[in-house]
N, C-alpha and C positions, 0 to 999 in steps of 0.2 A: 800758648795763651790764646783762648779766644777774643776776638771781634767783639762782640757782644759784653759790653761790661753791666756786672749785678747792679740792680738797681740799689745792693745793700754796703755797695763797696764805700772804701775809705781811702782816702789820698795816704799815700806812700810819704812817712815822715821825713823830715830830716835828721837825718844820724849822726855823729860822727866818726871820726874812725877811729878804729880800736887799735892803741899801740902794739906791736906785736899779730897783725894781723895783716896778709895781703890777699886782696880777692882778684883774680880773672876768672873770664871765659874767652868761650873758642864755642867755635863752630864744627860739633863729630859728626852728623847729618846722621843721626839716628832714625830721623824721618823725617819726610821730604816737604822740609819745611825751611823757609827762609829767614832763621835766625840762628841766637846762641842756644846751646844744648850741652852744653857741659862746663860746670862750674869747679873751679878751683881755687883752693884755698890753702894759704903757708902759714905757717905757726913758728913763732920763735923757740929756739931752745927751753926746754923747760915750762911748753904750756900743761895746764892739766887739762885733763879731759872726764866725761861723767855721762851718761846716756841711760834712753828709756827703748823700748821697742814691742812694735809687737807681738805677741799671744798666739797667732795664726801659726800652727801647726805645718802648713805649707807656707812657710815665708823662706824671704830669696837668701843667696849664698852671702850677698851682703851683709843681711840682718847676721846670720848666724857666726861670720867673721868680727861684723861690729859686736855684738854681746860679748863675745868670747874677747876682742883686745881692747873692750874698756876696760877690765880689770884689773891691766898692768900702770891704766892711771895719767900714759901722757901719749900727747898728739902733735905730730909736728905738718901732718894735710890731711884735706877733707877735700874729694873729686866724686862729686851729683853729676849722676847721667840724667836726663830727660829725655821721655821718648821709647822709653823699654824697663820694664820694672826686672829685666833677666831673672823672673821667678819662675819655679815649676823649670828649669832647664836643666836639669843633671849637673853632670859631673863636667860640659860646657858651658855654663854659668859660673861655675867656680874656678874655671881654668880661665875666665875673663877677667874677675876680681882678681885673683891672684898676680896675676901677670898688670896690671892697674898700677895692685901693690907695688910691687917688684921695679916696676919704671919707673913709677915717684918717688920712691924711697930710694932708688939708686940716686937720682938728680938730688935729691936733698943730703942721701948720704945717711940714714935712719934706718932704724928697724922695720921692715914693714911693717908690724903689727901695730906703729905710730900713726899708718897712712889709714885714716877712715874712707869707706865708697858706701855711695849709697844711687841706686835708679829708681825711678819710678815711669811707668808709662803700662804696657801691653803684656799680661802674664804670657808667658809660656813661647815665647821668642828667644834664643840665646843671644844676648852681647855680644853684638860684633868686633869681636877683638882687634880689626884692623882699623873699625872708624874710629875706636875707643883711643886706643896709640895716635893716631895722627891727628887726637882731637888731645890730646895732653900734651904732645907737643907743637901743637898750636897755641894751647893755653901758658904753659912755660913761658913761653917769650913774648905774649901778649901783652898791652899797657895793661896796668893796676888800674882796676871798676870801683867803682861804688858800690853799695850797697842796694840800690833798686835794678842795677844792673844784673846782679847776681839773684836777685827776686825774679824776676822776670822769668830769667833763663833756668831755672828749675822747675818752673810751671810746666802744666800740662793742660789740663781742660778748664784751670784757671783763669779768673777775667781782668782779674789786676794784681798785681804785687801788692805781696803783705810784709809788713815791717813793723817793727816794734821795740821800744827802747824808755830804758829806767836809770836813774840814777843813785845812787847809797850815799853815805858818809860812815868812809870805814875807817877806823883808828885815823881821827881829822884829817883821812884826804873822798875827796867826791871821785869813787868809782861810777865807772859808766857800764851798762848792758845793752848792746843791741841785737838784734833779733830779724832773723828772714823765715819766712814757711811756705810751703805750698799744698794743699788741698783743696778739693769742691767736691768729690762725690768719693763714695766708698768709705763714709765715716760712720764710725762710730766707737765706742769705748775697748778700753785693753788698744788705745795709744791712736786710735781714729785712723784716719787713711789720710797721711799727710808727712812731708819729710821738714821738719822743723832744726834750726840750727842756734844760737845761741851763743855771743860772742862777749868776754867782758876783758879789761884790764885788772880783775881784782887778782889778788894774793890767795887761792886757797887751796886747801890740798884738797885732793882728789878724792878720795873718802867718803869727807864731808861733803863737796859738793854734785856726790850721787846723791848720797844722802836727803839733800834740799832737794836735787831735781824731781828724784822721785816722789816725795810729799807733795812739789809744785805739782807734778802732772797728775797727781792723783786728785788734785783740787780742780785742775781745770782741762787738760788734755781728753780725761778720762771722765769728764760731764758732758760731752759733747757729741750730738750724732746729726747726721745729715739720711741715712738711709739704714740705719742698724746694720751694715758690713766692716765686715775689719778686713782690712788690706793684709798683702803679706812682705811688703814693705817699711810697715811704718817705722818711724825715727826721731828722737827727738834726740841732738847731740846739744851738749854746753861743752864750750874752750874757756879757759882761766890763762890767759898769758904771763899774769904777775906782773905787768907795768906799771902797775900805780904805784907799788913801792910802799904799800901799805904793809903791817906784819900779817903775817899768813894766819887766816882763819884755818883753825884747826878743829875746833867745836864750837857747841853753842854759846859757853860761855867767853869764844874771845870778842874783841872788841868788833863792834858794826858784826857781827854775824847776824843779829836780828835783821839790820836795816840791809844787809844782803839777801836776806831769806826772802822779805817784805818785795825788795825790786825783781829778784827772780820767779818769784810767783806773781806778781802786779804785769810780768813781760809774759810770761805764759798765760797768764789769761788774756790779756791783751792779741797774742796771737791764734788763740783758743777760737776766741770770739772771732777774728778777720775770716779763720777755715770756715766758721757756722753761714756767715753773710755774704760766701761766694759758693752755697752750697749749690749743687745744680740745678738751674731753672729756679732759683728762691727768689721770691718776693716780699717776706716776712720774715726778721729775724726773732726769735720767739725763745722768752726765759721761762721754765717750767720752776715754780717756787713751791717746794713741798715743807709743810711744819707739820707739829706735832703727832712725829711718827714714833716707833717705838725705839728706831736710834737714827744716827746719821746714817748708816749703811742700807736700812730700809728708806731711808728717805731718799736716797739719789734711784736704786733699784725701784723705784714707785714715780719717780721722776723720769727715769727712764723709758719705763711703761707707757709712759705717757707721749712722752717726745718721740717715740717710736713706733706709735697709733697712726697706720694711714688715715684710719679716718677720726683723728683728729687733726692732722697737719692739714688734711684735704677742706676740714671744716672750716679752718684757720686761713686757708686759699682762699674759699671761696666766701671770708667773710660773716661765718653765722654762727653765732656763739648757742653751739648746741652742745653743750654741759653734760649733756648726757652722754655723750661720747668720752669727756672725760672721767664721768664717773665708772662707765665699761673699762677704761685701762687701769685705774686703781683696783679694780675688782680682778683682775685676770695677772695682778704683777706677782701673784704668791707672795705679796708680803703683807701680815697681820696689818689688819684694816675692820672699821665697824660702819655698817653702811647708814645706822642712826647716829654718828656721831660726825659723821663724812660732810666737809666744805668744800664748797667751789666759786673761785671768781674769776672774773676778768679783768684786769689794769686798776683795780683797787675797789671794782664792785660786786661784794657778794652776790650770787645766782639762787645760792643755795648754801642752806647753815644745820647742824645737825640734821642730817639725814634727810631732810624736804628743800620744795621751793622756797625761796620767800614771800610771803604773803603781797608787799608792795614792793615786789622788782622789777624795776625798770629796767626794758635792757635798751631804752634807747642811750645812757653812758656806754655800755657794753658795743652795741654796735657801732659807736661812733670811736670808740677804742680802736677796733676789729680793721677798721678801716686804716690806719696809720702802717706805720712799718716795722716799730718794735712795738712789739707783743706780749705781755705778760698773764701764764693764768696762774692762778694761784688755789694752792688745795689744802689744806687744814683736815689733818687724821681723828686730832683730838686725842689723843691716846699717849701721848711722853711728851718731851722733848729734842727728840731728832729733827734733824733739819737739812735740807739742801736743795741748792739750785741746780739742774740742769739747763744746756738749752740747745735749739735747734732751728729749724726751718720749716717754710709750710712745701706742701707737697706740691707742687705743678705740673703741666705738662710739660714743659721745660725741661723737666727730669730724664722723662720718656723720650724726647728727642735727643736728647745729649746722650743718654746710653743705648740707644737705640743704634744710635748710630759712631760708637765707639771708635771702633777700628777701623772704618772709610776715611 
C-alpha cells in the first residue's frame, strides 16, 4: 500500500462479519516490505461460490484454475498473494498454485478445486513456493482479522482499503453482503486490473449467483478504466455461505432474488467506483454519461472512447473544458454517430447541441465544475435510445511516476 493516500479516497466502512466466514493474514515476504501479504480466508461447509475473470490471453495459472473450479459451484478457502501476480511463469507458476491448493485443502480436509488463489503484484516472477507455505501456515493459526485488515493486505500500489457492503430482505430475513478489492492502475474493462472478493450469508445456489454476478460486472466492473490495460490477473469471486437461513434462491422468481440482485450490483459498483478513485496519480474522479446512442452497447463502447482519451483525461487534469477533445473520441469510437446531431456538456451544462457551439455559452459554470473532484461530461448522439455510464479518472503525472517506477 502506498504512503500517499488519493485525494479521491473513501474511509473504509464498517462491516460486519459474515456468519460462516473467517478471515487472516500472515506475513509471506513476497517483497521486502514490512507488512501482511497474504490473505486467507475459510468457508463453512457448503458455501457456494460464483466468479468473473479476465479476458487477457496471458493471464496467470490462478485465473485459469479459478475459471475452470467455479464451475463445480462450492468454496471452502480463498488465499491472495500480494506482491507477485506469478503470471507469464510456466509451468513454475502452476506448481505454486497447485501445491497452495494441496496444503489448504489438506488442513481443511476438501477437494482442492474448493480452495480459490488468487496474486497480484509483478508479471513474470515465479511464486515462491517456500515464502508461500510458511506464509499459510502463518496465516492458519493466526487471530481471525477484519475486514479492513484483509483490505489492506491484498493491496499493492493501492493508497487505501476498499470496502463495500449492502443489505436485502430475502424471504423476511435481512441478508448482508460485504465486499473487499484491490486496484489503481492497469484498469480497464473485460474485468479491469483489480482482485475483488464478495462475501454474503444469503441462501443461493451457485448457478444463479454466477448468473447475477456476471450481469453485476457487466454493469459496473466492466464500465470502468483507469489506463485502458487489462491485467492478467483479474478477479472478482462472490461466496454464499447460507447463514441466514433464508430458502435458497434458485431463480428469479424466488423470493428476495430481486432485492438480492439490487444489493449485489449496488456492492459492485460501490467497489467499481473505490478501484476508479484510487486510480494512479488521480485527482478527478470522472462519470462519462452517454444517451441517445443507437443501443446500450454503443453507448458504453462510445463511453469508453472517451474515458480512454489521453487527451481528454489530460484536459480534465489540467482543468479546461475543451469539448472538442471530446467530440474527437465519439468520432474515432466506430460506433454509428452523426456529427450534426452530436451534444456535449459538462456537469449539466451544455457546450454544445446538435452538431455546433452554443450561441450563449458560458463556460464560466463549466470551469467552475472542472475545478471540483467529481466530474461529469455528458454526450447526447441523438440518434435512439441506448444509454450508458462509464467512468474514470484524469491523467496525471502521478501516473508516470508510479509506473515509471514499478518494480524499484
Amino acid at each position: 500500500m502506498s504512503d500517499a493516500v488519493s485525494p479521491l479516497a473513501r474511509p473504509f466502512p464498517a462491516m460486519p462479519a459474515i456468519a460462516g466466514v473467517t478471515l487472516r493474514v500472515a506475513r509471506a515476504g513476497y517483497k521486502d516490505w514490512g507488512r501482511c501479504d497474504l490473505t486467507y480466508a475459510e468457508f463453512a461447509e457448503g458455501t457456494a461460490v460464483a466468479g468473473v475473470f479476465t479476458r487477457n490471453v496471458c493471464c496467470s495459472s490462478e485465473v485459469e484454475l479459478g475459471r475452470a473450479n467455479v464451475k463445480q459451484g462450492r468454496a471452502r478457502a480463498l488465499v491472495v498473494n500480494a506482491g507477485n501476480s506469478n503470471a507469464f511463469t510456466g509451468y513454475r507458476g502452476r506448481e505454486a498454485v497447485d501445491a497452495i491448493m494441496a496444503q489448504v485443502s489438506a488442513h481443511i480436509g476438501c477437494p482442492s478445486e474448493q480452495v480459490f488463489v488468487s496474486s497480484t503484484g509483478v508479471i513474470g516472477v515465479p511464486l515462491p513456493k517456500d515464502k508461500a507455505r510458511a506464509g499459510i501456515e502463518a496465516a492458519l493459526v493466526a487471530a481471525p482479522c477484519g475486514w479492513e485488515d484483509a483490505a489492506n493486505t491484498i493491496g499493492t500500489t493501492d493508497t487505501f482499503a476498499k470496502g463495500a457492503m449492502a443489505t436485502a430482505v430475502v424471504d423476511g430475513r435481512t441478508i448482508t453482503l460485504t465486499a473487499i478489492i484491490k486496484g489503481s492502475g492497469m484498469i480497464a474493462p473485460d474485468m479491469a486490473t483489480m482482485l475483488g472478493y464478495i462475501f454474503t450469508d444469503c441462501a443461493i445456489a451457485p448457478d444463479y449467483l454466477q448468473e447475477l454476478l456476471s450481469a453485476a460486472a457487466d454493469k459496473t466492473f466492466n464500465c470502468i478504466t483507469v489506463d485502458s490495460d487489462t491485467s492478467t490477473s483479474d478477479t472478482v469471486l462472490a461466496f454464499a455461505t447460507g447463514k441466514a437461513g433464508n430458502q435458497q434462491i434458485n431463480c428469479s422468481g424466488c423470493p428476495g432474488a430481486d432485492a438480492f440482485a439490487a444489493a449485489l450490483e449496488d456492492v459492485c459498483r460501490q467497489l467499481a467506483h473505490l478501484v476508479v478513485r484510487d486510480g494512479e496519480g488521480a485527482q478527478k474522479f470522472i462519470a462519462v454519461s452517454v444517451t441517445g446512442a443507437v443501443s446500450d452497447a454503443s453507448a458504453r463502447r462510445i463511453g469508453l472512447a472517451i474515458a480512454n482519451s489521453p487527451l481528454v483525461k489530460t484536459a480534465i487534469a489540467g482543468e479546461d473544458a475543451n469539448w472538442g477533445r471530446v467530440v474527437m473520441a465519439v468520432g474515432k469510437a466506430g460506433e454509428p454517430a452523426d456529427r450534426d446531431k452530436l451534444s456535449i456538456g459538462f456537469g449539466g451544462t451544455w457546450a454544445a447541441r446538435d452538431g455546433q457551439p452554443l450561441a450563449d455559452y458560458d463556460e464560466a459554470p463549466v470551469a467552475a465544475h472542472l475545478k471540483g473532484q467529481d466530474i461529469t461530461i455528458e454526450v447526447d448522439l441523438g440518434l435512439g435510445e441506448g444509454r450508458a455510464t462509464v467512468w474514470t479518472c484524469d491523467l496525471t503525472h502521478g501516473y508516470i511516476s508510479i509506473n515509471a517506477d514499478y518494480r524499484s
